[in-house]
RODO-2510 file (C-alpha; in nm, 4 decimals, decimal comma):
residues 93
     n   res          X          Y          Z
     1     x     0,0000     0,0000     0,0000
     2     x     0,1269     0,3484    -0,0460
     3     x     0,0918     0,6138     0,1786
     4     x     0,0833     0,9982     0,0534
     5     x     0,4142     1,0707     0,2621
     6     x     0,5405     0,7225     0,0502
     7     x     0,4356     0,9043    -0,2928
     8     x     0,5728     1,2422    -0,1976
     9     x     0,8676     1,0584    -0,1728
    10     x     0,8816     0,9023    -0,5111
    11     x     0,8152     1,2235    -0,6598
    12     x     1,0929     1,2873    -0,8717
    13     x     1,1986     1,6876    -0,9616
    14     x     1,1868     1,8178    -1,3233
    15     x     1,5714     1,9506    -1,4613
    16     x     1,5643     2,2721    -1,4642
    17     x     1,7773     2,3130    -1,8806
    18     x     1,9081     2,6362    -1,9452
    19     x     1,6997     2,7284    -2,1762
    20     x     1,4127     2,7315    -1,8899
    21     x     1,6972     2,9658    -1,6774
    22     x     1,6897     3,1561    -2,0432
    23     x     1,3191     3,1973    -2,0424
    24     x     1,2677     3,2998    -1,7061
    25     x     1,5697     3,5875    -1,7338
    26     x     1,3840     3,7006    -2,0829
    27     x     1,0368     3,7402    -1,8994
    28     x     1,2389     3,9581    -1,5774
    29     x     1,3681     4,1682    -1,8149
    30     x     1,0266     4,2570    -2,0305
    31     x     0,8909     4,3220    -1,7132
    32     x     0,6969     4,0479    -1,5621
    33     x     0,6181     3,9776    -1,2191
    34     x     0,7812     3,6507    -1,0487
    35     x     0,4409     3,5091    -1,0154
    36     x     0,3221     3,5733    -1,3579
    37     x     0,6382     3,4142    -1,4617
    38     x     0,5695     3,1168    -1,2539
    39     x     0,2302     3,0715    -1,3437
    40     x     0,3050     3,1252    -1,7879
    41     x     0,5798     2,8762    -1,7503
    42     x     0,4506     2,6395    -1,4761
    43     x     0,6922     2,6377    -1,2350
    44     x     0,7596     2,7089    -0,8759
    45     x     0,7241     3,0805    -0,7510
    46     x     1,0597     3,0384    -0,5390
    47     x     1,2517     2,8551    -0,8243
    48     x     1,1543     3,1325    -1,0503
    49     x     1,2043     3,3984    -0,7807
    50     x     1,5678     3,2484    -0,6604
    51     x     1,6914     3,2042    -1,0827
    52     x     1,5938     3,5850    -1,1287
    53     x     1,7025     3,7213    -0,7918
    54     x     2,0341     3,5454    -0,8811
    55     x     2,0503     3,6965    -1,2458
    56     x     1,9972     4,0892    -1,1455
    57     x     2,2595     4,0658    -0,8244
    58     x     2,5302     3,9184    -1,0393
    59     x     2,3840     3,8542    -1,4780
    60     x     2,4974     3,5164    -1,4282
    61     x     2,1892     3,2856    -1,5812
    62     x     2,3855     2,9853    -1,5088
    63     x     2,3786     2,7139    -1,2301
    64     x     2,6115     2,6708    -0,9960
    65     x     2,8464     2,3751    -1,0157
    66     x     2,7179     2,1282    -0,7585
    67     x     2,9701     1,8202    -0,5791
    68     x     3,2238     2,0357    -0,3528
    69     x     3,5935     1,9612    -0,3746
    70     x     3,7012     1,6528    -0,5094
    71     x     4,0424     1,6978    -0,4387
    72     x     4,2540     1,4910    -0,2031
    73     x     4,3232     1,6592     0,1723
    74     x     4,6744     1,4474     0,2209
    75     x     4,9408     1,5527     0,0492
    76     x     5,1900     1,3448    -0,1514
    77     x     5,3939     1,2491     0,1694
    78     x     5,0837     1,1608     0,3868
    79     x     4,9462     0,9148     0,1092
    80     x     5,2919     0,7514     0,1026
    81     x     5,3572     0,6866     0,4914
    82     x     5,0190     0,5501     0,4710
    83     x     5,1257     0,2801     0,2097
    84     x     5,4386     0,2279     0,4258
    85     x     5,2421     0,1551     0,7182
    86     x     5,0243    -0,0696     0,5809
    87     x     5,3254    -0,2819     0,3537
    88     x     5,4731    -0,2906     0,7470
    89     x     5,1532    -0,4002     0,9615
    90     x     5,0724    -0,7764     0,9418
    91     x     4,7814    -0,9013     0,7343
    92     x     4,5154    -0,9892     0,9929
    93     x     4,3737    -1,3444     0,9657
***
């Protein structure tokens, strides 16, 4: 059986493309209010609302890049005294 808090759940979000970030910008800038923009292009009031908010602080239509650093926190030296220290530990049985 599924429960409404079980389908919320499953509900999966729509992409927002560029072109959408595109279409939204092109409506702020002939004038439209952030809920007339939501409601002509069917979309959330605070998606719209944070994509054009974003757009007249810094013209920037674009997402940001999402993930955080990838990059390793040892350095070179740390990552080989680990592999010492294992090569020099006993395999456990």
């Amino acid at each position: 059986m599924v429960t409404l808090e079980n389908k919320q759940s499953q509900v999966r979000r729509k992409q927002m493309t560029p072109e959408d970030r595109e279409r939204i910008v092109s409506k702020v800038l002939a004038g439209l209010s952030i809920k007339d923009i939501s409601v002509a292009l069917d979309m959330n009031y605070k998606t719209v609302w944070k994509i054009a908010t974003n757009f007249l602080k810094t013209g920037d239509v674009h997402a940001k890049p999402c993930g955080g650093d990838r990059r390793s926190k040892l350095t070179l030296e740390q990552k080989n005294n680990i592999c010492l220290a294992r090569h020099r530990l006993p395999a456990k049985a």
